[in-house]
C-alpha positions in Angstrom: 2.5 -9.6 12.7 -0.1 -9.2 10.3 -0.6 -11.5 6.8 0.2 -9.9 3.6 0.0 -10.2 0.3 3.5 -11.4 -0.8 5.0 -10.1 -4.3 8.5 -10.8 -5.2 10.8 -8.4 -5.2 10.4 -7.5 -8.5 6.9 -6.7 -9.9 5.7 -7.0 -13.4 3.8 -4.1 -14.9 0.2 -5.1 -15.8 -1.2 -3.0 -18.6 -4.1 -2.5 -16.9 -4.4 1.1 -15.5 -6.5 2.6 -12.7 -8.2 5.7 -13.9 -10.5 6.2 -10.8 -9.8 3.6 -7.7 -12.7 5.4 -5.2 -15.5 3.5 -2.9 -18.3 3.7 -5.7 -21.6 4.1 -4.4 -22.6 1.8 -7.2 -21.5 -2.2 -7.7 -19.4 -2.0 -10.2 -18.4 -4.8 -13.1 -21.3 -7.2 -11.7 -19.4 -7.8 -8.3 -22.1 -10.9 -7.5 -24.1 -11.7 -4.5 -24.1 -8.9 -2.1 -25.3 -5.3 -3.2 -24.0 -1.6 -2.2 -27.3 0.2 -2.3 -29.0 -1.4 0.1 -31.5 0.9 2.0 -32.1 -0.9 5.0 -29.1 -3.4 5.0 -29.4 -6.6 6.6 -26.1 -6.7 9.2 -26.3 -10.3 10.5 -22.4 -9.8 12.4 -21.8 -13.2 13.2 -22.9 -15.1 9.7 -20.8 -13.0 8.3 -17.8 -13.9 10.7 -18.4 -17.4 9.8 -18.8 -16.7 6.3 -15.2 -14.4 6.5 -13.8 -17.3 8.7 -14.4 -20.1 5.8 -13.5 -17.6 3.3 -9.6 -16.8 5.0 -9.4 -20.6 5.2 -10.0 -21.2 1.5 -8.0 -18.5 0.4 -4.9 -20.2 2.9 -5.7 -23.3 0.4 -5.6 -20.9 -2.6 -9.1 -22.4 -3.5 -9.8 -18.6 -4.8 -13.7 -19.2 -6.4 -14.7 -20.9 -3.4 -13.2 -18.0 -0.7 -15.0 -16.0 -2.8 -18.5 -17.3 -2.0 -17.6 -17.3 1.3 -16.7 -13.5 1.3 -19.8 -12.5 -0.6 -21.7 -14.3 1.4 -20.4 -12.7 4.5 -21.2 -9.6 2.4 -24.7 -10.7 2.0 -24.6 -10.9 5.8 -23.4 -7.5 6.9 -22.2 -5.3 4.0 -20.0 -3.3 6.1 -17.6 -6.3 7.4 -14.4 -4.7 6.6 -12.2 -7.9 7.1 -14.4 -9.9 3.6 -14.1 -6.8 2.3 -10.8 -6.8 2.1 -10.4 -11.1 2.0 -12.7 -10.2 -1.1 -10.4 -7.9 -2.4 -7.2 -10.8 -1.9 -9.3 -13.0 -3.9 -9.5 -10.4 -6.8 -6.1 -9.4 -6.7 -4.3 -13.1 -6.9 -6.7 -13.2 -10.4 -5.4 -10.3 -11.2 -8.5 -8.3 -11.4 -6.9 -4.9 -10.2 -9.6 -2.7 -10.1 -12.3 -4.9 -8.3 -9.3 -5.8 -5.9 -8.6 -1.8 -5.0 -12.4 -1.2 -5.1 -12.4 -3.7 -1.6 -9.3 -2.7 -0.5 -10.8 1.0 -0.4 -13.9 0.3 1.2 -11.8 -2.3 3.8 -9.6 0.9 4.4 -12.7 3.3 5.3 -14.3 0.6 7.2 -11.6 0.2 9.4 -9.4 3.2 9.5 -7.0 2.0 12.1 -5.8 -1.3 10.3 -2.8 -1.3 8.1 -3.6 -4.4 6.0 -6.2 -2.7 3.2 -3.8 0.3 2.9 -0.8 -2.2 2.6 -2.8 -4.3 0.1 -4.1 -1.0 -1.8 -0.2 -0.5 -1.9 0.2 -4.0 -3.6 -2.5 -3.0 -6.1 -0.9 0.5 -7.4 2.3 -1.4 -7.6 1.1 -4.0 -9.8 0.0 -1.5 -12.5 2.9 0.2 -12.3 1.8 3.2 -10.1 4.5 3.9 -8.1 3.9 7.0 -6.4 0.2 5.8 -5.2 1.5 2.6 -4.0 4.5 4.5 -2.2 1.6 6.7 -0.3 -0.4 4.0 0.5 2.2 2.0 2.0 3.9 4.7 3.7 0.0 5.2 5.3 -0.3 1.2 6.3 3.5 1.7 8.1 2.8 4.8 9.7 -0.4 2.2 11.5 2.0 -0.6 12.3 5.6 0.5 12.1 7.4 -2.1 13.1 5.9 -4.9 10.0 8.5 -5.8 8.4 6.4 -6.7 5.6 5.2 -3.3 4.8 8.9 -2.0 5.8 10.0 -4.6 2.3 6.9 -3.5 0.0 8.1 0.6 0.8 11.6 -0.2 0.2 11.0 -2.1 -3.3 8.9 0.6 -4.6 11.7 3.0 -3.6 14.3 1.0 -5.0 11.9 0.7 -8.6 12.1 4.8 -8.3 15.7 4.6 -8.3 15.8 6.5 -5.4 18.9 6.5 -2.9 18.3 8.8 -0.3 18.3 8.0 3.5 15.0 6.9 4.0 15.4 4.0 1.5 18.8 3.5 2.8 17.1 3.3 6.4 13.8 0.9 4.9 16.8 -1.2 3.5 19.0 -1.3 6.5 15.5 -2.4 8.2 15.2 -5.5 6.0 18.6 -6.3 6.9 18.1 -5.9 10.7 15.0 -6.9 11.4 13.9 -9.3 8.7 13.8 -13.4 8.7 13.0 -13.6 5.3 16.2 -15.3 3.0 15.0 -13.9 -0.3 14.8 -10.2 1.2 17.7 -10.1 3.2 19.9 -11.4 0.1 18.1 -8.5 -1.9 18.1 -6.1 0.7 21.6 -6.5 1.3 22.7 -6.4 -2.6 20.6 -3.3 -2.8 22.5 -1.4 -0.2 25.9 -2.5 -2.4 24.8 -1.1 -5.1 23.4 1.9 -3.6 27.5 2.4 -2.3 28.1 4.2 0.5 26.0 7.0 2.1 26.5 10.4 0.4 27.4 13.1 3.6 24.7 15.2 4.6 25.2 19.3 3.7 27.2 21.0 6.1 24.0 23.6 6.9 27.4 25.7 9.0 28.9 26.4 5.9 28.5 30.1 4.8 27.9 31.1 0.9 30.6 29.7 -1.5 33.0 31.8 -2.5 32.8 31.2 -6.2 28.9 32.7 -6.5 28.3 36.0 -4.5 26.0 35.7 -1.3 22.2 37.8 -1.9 21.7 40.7 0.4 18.9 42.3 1.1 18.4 46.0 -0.3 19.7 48.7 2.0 18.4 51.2 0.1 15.1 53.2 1.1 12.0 51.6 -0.7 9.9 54.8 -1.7 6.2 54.4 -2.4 4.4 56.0 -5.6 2.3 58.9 -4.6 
């Protein structure tokens, strides 16, 4: 089971809004130490395993302005480490700096495709600001990587429960919490969620034919003729 970010299970709007979250060829707000541009880059692998080592520890300390050191200067070291990017990117988004944090988040993601943790975290980020549909995709991308964390299973189902949404798959993300999580604070919510949801609605008969209060639409059996 992977680490998370962990937000409660209700998130505060920031009024901060992200007009353009892409992997900028350019460092963007003064970043520090390590640059993006660089022609012929430097990739010393293990200093910046070290570096991204002391930084994870720090950050397990919440000592935030020393992890980050520690992830720029495994950034200094190899530029395309995805793990400091995205350590670098945890480090922005406990101080709240949303757009640096999905700026690392979204080069951790396309630096290593396969791991659900930047997409989970970019998830956290759109969430923050209040954009819901964004994180909904991004987390649904991080669960469709690692399906059975429950972690990313809780973050999906809170942002479908901010929609107001009821169907079956939040009813099933919800009944997942339940089930599979050890968590006290989410199983209470989980479970007070699905009370309030009620019980499930039935599912359409697709059998039935047309209603017989609104005529059924045939199709024309009269002979279409062309114009000459």
């Amino acid at each position: 089971m992977f680490k998370t970010l962990f937000v409660p299970s209700v998130v505060l709007a920031a009024s901060l809004v992200l007009s353009a979250v892409g992997c900028s060829s350019s460092n963007p707000g003064g970043m520090g130490a390590y640059e993006t541009l660089a022609v012929d880059p430097n990739r010393n692998t293990d200093a910046a395993r070290r570096h991204n080592t002391r930084g994870a520890a720090l950050l397990e300390q919440d000592e935030l302005p020393m992890a980050e050191r520690e992830f720029k200067a495994a950034l200094s070291a190899d530029l395309f480490h995805g793990p400091a990017h995205n350590g670098l990117g945890t480090v922005y988004f406990r101080q709240k700096k949303f757009y640096l944090a999905a700026w690392e988040f979204q080069y951790a993601a396309k630096l290593m495709p396969t791991r659900p943790e930047p997409k989970n975290n970019l998830g956290l980020v759109y969430e923050a600001v209040a954009k819901l549909d964004e994180a909904a995709k991004w987390y649904e991308q991080a669960l469709a990587l690692e399906g059975h964390s429950v972690e990313v299973v809780g973050n999906l189902a809170r942002v479908y429960v901010r929609k107001n949404r009821r169907d079956a798959r939040t009813r099933e993300l919800l009944d997942r919490i339940v089930m599979e999580d050890d968590r006290p604070e989410w199983l209470a919510w989980a479970r007070e969620r699905l009370v309030v949801m009620g019980p499930a609605e039935p599912a359409p008969d697709r059998q039935a034919g047309p209603s017989t209060t609104q005529p059924a639409t045939r199709p024309t059996t009269k002979a279409m003729h062309g114009q000459r």
